[in-house]
C-alpha positions, 0 to 999 in steps of 0.5 A, a space after each residue: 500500500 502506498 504510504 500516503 494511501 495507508 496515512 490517510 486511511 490510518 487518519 481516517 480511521 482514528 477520525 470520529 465522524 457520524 458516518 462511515 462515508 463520511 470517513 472514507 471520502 475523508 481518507 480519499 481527500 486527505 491522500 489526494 492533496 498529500 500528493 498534490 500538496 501545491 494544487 488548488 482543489 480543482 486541480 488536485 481532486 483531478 476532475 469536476 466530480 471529486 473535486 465536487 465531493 471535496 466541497 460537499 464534505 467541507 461544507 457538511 454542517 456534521 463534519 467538525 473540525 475539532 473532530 478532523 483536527 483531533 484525527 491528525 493529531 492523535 495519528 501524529 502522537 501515535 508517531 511519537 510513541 515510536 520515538 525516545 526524543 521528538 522536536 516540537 517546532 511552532 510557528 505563525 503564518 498568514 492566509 491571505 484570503 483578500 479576494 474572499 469578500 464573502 468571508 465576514 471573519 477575516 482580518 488585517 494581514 501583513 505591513 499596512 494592514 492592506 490585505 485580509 485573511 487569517 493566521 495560522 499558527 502550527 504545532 509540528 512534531 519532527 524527529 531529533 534527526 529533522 524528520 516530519 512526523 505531523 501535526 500535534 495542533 492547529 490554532 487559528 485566528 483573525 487579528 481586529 480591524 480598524 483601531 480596536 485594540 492590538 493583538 500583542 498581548 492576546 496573540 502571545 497565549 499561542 506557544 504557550 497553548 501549542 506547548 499545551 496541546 503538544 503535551 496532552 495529545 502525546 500523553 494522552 495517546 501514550 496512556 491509551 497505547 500502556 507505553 510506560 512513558 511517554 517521549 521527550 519533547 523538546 520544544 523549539 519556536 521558529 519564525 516569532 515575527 513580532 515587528 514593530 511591537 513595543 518592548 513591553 509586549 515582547 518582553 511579556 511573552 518571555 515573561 510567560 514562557 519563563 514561567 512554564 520554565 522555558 528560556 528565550 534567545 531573541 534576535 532583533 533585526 532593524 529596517 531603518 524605515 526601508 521595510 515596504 520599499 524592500 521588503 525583507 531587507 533588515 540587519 541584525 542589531 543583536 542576538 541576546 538571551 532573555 531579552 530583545 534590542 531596542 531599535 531606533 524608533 524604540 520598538 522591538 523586531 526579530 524572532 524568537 528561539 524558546 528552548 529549556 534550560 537544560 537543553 544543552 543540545 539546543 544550545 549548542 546547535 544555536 551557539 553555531 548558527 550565531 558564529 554565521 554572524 562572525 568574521 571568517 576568523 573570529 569564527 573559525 577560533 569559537 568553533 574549535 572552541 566548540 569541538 
């Protein structure tokens, strides 16, 4: 059996839907776009006909999507189990869903807040070797339009829930299995864009992580004003632990490493990444350092 054919009917399986149909169209979806990942619905169902299947069973008001979510990441989980050690790697992103005018639920995406959409922020679980093993959880939201409040405070709640939900579902899979303990996970963040959010705000999500026992390294990054004329154009202006730098608007911008103290693998693999910013030579000395 193909692999992506035995995943999805795996998947499928572990789903809880209220009809068997129901579950094997589900299998059949979940295949079809795990080998045409890149393909818009039409594309990748191969014909009027299924893709046709595909909009009925999305839109079927007995279909939840809890229930969808908590199939993957309990395949997932069960993947875990089959690992001493597993990466469990978050990050945000946006969906840009601008031309969708028929969707009352988006929000501002983006620099300017000129496009429209929503945010996903995913929970991954990789081997300590960097192999996918799948979702562990999914959270999505749309950011407030026009001047309501900022989303700082309550979008910094998301890591510390993806820890949450990493947490319960691989636990919660172990102790049905009768494993005698669970894997370790190790948590790493990537990817924690918070440009132009005030020190305060930045300075909060690490007080928080901090609190579930789990350090900071922040890499703060300025653009000098350049950063609709070229975008992605920044320069690092630090790389610190606990804390961000302070650009020359007074604000914070960089990304985020979350890691446990006793991580000492993490750490060391962080140490090289940060001898990439170093003169050939003054690197060259750090990492026999390393050795």
């Amino acid at each position: 059996m193909h692999t992506h054919t035995l995943w999805a009917a795996q998947v499928a399986a572990g789903t809880v839907l209220p009809d068997k149909r129901l579950q094997a169209r589900l299998a059949c979806i979940l295949e079809t776009f795990a080998e045409r990942p890149n393909d818009a619905i039409p594309q990748a169902a191969g014909s009027w006909g299924q893709a046709k299947g595909v909009y009925r069973f999305l839109a079927n008001p007995r279909v939840r999507s809890a229930a969808v979510h908590q199939g993957l990441t309990r395949d997932t989980a069960r993947q875990c189990l089959e690992q001493r050690t597993v990466l469990v790697v978050q990050d945000t992103t946006s969906l840009n869903l601008t031309g969708c005018h028929v969707l009352p639920e988006l929000g501002p995406i983006g620099s300017g807040n000129l496009a429209q959409g929503v945010l996903l922020h995913s929970t991954l679980a990789l081997t300590d070797q960097g192999a996918m093993l799948g979702v562990l959880g999914l959270q999505t939201w749309a950011r407030p339009a026009g001047n309501a409040p900022g989303p700082e405070a309550k979008e910094s709640g998301k890591w510390l829930h993806g820890i949450d939900q990493a947490r319960q579902v691989v636990w919660e899979t172990a102790w049905a299995a009768g494993a005698t303990a669970p894997p370790r996970l190790v948590m790493v963040e990537l990817g924690t864009d918070f440009a132009r959010q005030s020190m305060e705000a930045v300075m909060q999500s690490i007080a928080e992580m901090a609190q579930k026992g789990y350090d900071a390294l922040v890499f703060s990054y300025e653009d000098h004003g350049n950063f609709k004329r070229q975008p992605g154009q920044c320069i690092l202006i630090g790389a610190k632990f606990g804390a961000p730098a302070r650009r020359e608007d007074g604000q914070a911008a960089g990304n985020i490493l979350f890691f446990r103290p006793h991580d000492t693998v993490f750490l060391a693999v962080a140490l090289r990444a940060l001898l990439g910013f170093l003169p050939p030579r003054e690197r060259q000395q750090y990492r026999d350092d390393l050795q």
